[in-house]
C-alpha positions, -999 to +999 in steps of 0.1 A: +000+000+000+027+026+010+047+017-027+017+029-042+015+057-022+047+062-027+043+063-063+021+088-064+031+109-041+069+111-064+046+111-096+033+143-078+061+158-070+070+158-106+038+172-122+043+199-096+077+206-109+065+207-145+037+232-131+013+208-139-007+216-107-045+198-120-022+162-126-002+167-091-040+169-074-049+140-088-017+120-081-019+136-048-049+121-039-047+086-053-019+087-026-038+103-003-064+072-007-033+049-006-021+062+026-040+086+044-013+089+074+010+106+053+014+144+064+033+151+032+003+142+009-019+171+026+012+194+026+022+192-012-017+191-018-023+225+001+005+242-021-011+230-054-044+245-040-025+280-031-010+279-066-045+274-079-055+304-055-084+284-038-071+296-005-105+275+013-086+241+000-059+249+010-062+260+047-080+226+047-051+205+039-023+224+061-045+224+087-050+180+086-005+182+077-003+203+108-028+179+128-013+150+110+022+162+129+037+178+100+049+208+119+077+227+093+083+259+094+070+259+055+039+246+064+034+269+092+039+300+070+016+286+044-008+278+067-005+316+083-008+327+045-038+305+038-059+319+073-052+353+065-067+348+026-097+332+042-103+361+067-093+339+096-076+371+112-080+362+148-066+328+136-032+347+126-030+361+156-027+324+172+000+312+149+039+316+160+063+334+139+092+307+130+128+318+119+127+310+086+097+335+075+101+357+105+097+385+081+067+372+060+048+360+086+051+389+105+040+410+079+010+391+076-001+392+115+003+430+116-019+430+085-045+405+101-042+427+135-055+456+114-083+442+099-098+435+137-088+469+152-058+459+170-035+482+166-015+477+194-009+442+189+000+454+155+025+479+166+042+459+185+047+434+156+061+465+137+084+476+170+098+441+169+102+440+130+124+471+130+142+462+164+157+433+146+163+455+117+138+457+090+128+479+070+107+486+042+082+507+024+057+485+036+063+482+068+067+522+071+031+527+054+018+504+079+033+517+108+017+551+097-019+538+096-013+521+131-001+557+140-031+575+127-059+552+141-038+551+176-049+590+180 
């Protein structure tokens, strides 16, 4: 059963890398009914849904990689990514900011912290952002409308 899965899951992996993203899914998921165990499977089929922008999907299948014990720092910014494009804000605000997209994620809390009025969870985000020495156009925009609605 797992050399099917296997199978499919590598016959995946290669459609993906040809940006064949419709015959990934499907090779996805006939591993996925091979082995249903296998955190990678709802991993590599929550990236071909965010390449397909259906951002719903998606969350759906980093959220059973993550439950499944899949915890990588990849999946943990995807699945940050993928609440945030469903309007999970207060979600966002749950999820830890991990080394490798410590800039990225945080961006996308401070955004999420805006959209529910919480500025000074979002300023602090930004504080911390330029404390370790960032900087960008974005961030200085941002830090202006937490500014201007903190009046």
């Amino acid at each position: 059963m797992q050399n099917k899965s296997a199978y499919y899951l590598k016959l995946g992996n290669k459609y993906l890398g040809l940006n064949n993203v419709e015959l990934a899914i499907k090779n996805y998921l006939l591993a996925l009914n091979e082995d249903s165990e296998n955190p990678l499977i709802y991993h590599n089929l929550g990236v071909c849904y965010l390449l397909k922008n259906d951002s719903k999907s998606a969350l759906e299948y980093f959220k059973k990689c993550i439950e499944s014990g899949f915890k990588t720092e990849e999946t943990y910014y995807y699945y940050l990514k993928t609440l945030f494009d469903c309007g999970n804000y207060n979600e966002c605000l749950k999820i830890e900011v991990n080394e490798k997209f410590f800039i990225d994620m945080s961006l996308i809390k401070i955004k999420a912290a805006m959209k529910i009025n919480k500025y000074d969870y979002a300023k602090n985000i930004v504080e911390n952002l330029k404390i370790n020495g960032f900087s960008s156009q974005e961030l200085n925009l941002m830090e202006k409308i937490i500014n201007l609605k903190n009046i």
